[in-house]
C-alpha positions as CSV (number, residue, x, y, z in Angstrom):
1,X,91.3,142.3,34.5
2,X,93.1,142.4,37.9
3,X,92.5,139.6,40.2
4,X,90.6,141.8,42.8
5,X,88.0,142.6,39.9
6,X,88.1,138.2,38.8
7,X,85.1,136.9,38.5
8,X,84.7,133.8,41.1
9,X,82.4,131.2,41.6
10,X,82.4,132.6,45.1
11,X,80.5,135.5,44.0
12,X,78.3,134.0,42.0
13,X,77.2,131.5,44.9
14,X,77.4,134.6,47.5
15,X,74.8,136.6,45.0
16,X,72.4,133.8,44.4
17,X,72.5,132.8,48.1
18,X,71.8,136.7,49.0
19,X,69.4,137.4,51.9
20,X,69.2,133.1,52.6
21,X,70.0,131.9,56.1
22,X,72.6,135.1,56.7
23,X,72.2,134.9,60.4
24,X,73.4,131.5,60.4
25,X,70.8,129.6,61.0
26,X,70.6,126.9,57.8
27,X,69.8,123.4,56.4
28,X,72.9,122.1,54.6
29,X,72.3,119.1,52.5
30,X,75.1,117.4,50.7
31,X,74.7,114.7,48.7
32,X,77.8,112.9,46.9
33,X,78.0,109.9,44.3
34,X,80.5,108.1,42.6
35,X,79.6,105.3,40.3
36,X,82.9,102.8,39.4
37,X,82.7,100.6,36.5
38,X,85.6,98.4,35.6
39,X,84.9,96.0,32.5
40,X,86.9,93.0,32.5
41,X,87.1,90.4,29.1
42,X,86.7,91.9,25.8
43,X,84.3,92.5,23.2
44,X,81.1,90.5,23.4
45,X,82.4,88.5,26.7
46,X,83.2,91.7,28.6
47,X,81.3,91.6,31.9
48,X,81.4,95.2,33.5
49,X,81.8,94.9,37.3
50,X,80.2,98.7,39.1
51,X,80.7,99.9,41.9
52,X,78.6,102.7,44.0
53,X,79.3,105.0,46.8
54,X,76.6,107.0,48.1
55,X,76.8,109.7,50.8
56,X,73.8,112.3,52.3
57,X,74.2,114.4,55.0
58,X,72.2,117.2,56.6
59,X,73.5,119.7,58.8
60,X,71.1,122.2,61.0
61,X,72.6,125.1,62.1
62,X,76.0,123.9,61.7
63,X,75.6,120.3,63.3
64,X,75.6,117.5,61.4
65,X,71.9,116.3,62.1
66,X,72.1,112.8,60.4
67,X,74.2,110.9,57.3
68,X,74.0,107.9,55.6
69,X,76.4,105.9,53.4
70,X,75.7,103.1,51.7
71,X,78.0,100.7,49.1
72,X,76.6,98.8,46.8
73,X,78.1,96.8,43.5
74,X,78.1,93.8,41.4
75,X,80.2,91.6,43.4
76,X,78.4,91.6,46.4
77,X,75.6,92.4,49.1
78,X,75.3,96.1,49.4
79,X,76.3,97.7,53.0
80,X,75.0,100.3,54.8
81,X,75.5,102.4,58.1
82,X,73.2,105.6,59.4
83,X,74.4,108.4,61.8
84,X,71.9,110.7,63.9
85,X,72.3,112.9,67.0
86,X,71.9,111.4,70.2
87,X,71.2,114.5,72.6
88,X,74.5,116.1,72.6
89,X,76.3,112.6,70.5
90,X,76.0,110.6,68.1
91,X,74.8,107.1,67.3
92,X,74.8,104.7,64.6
93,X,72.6,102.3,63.0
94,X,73.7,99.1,60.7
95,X,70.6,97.8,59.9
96,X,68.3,101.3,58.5
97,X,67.4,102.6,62.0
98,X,66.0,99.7,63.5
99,X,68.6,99.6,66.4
100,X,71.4,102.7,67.5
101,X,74.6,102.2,69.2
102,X,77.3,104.8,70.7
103,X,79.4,107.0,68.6
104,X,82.0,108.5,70.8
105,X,83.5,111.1,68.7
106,X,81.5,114.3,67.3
107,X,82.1,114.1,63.2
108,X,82.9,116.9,61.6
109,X,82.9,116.2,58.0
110,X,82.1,119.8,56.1
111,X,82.0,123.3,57.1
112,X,79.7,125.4,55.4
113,X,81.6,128.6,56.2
114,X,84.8,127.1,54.9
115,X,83.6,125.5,51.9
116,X,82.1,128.9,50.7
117,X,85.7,130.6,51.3
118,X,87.6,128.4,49.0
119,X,84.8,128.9,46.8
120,X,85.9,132.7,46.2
121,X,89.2,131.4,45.4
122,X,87.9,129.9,41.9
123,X,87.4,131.9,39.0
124,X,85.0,131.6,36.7
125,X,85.4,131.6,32.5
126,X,81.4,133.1,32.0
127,X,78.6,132.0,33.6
128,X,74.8,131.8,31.7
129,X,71.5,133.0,33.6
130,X,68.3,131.3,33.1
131,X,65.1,132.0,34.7
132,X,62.5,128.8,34.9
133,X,58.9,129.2,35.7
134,X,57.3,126.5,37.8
135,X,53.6,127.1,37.9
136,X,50.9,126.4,40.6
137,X,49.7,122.4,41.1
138,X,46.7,121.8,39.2
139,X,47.3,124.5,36.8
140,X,48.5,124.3,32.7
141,X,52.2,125.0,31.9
142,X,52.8,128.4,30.2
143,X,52.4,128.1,26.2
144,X,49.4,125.4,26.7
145,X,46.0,125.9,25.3
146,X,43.7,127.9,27.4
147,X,40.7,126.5,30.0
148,X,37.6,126.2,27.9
149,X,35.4,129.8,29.1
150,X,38.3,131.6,29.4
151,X,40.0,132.8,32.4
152,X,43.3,134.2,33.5
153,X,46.2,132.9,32.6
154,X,48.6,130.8,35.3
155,X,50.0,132.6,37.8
156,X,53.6,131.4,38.3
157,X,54.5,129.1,42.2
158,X,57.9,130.4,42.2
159,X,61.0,131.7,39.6
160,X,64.0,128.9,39.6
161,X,66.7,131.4,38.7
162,X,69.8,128.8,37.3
163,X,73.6,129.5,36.3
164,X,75.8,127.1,34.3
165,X,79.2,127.8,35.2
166,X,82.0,127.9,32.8
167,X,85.3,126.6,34.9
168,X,88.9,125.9,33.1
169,X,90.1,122.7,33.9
170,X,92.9,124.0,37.1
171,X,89.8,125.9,38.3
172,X,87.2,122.9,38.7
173,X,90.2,120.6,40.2
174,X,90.3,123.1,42.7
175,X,87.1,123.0,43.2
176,X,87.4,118.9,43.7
177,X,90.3,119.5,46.5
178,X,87.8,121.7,48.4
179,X,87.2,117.9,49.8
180,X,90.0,116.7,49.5
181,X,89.9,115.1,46.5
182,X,93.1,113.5,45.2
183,X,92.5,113.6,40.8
184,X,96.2,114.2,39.5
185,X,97.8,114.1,42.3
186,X,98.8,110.4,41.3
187,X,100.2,110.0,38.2
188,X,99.0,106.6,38.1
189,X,95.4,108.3,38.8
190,X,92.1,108.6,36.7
191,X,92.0,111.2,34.2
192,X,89.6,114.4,35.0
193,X,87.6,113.6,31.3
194,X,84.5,116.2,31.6
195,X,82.4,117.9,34.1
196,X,80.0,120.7,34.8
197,X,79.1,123.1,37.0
198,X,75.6,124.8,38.0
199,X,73.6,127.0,40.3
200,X,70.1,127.4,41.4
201,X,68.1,129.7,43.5
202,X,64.7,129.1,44.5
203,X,63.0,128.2,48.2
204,X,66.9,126.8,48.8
205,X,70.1,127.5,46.9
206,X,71.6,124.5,45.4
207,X,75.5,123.9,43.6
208,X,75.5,120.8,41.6
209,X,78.8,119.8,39.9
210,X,79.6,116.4,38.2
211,X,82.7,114.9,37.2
212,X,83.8,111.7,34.7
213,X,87.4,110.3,35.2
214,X,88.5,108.0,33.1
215,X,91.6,106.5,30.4
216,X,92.7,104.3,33.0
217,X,93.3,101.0,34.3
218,X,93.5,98.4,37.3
219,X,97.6,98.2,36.8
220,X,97.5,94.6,38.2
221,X,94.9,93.3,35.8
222,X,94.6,96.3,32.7
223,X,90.9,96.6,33.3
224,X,90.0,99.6,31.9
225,X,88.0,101.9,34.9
226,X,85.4,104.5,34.1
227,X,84.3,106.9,37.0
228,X,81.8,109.3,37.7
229,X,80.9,111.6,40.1
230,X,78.6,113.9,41.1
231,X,77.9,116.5,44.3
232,X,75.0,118.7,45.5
233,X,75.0,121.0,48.3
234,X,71.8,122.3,48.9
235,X,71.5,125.5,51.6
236,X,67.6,126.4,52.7
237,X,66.6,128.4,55.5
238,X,66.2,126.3,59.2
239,X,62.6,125.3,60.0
240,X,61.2,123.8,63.1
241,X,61.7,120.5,62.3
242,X,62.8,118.6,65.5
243,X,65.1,115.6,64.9
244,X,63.9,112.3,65.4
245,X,65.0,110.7,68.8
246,X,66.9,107.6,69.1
247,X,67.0,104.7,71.9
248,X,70.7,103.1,71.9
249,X,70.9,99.5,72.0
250,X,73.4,98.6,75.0
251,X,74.4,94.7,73.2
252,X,75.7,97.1,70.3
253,X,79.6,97.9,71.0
254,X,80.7,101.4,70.7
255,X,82.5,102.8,67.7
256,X,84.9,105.7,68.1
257,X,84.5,107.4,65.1
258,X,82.9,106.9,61.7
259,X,86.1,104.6,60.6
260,X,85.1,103.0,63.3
261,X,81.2,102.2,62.6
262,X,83.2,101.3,58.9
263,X,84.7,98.6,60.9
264,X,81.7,97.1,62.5
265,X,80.0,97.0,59.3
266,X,82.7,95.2,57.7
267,X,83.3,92.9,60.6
268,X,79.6,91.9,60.9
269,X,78.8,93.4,64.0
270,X,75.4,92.7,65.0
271,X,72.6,94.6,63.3
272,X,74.7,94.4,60.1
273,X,72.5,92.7,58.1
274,X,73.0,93.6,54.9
275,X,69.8,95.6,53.1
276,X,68.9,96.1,49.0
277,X,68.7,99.8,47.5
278,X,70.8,102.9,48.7
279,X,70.5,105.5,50.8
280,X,66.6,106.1,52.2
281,X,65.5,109.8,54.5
282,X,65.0,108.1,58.0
């Protein structure tokens, strides 16, 4: 097959995304995880340490509308900043919304239109279809007994129409650098070990794709590491949901960018008390 006729994962995304927010005018939700586990000791003594990242982040229309990030592990208190729009900026909020200070730069931290160029650019081994019925609330699932008296049978709320993805293992690291991802670029790096790859089409069009790196350790201590990730990028069609406004807090210093509100959270700025539990909508 030539490379113009290739299948690509591209195309696959393009088709199941068909007729969905063409104009433009989306909701982009990304959602990113990566769970680190290091276990230190061995056999019955060993005492895995873990590690979480977690990332959301909503874009309407192109603008990033809001994002949170929160770290959280065994070795100490979990931290956690929020970003919103602020009129035409940004703030951001250290303890879960309660108080807002200035961002001064506008972040820009994925493109829509470029992330669905570099996905023409991976090809694609085979890809399996799969329709799943959801059925209306209240109603039995297909297959179950019938209603006593009768009646007719459930009418189906909406098709899920689902790919898995078949990538080779060059393809899905390619897939990774689409954010910059840096697996085997060190040779001293995690090992890609598995992952996966899947779309689905129903009210919104979602890619998920997991990862698992592991066979490596901590070269100061030989701690064997075990890492996982996992990304979703959903695309649904922009309603007229208006975003909620924020008041800015003039005792909360300004941050220049998101390395920035980083910074303040690390430092202890005010507002930075530290919270349980991840990432919450706001």
């Amino acid at each position: 097959m030539s490379s113009d006729l290739r299948l690509t994962l591209g195309a696959l995304y393009r088709e199941m995304r068909a007729g969905l927010g063409d104009a433009g005018r989306v909701r982009v939700t990304v959602e990113f995880q990566q769970r680190t586990i290091a276990v230190a000791g061995d056999g019955e003594t060993a005492e895995p340490a873990s590690l979480v990242l977690e990332t959301l982040l909503e874009y309407e229309d192109r603008v990033l509308d809001r994002a949170q990030v929160a770290l959280r592990g065994s070795g100490g208190p979990p931290l956690r900043f929020m970003v919103a729009r602020h009129g035409d900026a940004y703030a951001y909020s250290l303890d879960g919304g309660v108080r807002w200070g200035r961002v001064a730069a506008h972040p820009r931290i994925f493109s829509l239109e470029e992330f669905e160029r570099e996905l023409a650019e991976i090809p694609v081994e085979d890809a399996t279809y799969d329709v799943l019925n959801a059925v209306r609330a209240g109603e039995p699932p297909p297959g179950s007994e019938p209603a006593p008296g009768g009646g007719p049978p459930p009418l189906p709320e909406r098709f899920v129409d689902a790919l898995d993805v078949s990538l080779d293992r060059g393809a899905f690291l390619r897939l990774l650098h689409v954010f910059a991802a840096d697996v085997d670029d060190d040779p001293d790096a995690p090992l890609l070990n598995a992952f996966s790859v899947s779309v689905e089409a129903a009210d919104d069009v979602a890619l998920h794709y997991w990862w698992s790196l592991s066979d490596t350790v901590v070269a100061t201590a030989d701690i064997p590491v075990r890492v996982r990730c996992s990304v979703s990028i959903r695309v649904a069609a922009l309603g007229d949901e208006q975003p909620t406004a924020v008041s800015l807090d003039p005792s909360l210093p300004d941050a220049a960018d998101l390395d920035g509100v980083w910074g303040l959270l690390r430092d202890g700025a005010p507002g930075a008390a530290p919270e349980a539990g991840g990432p919450e909508p706001a």
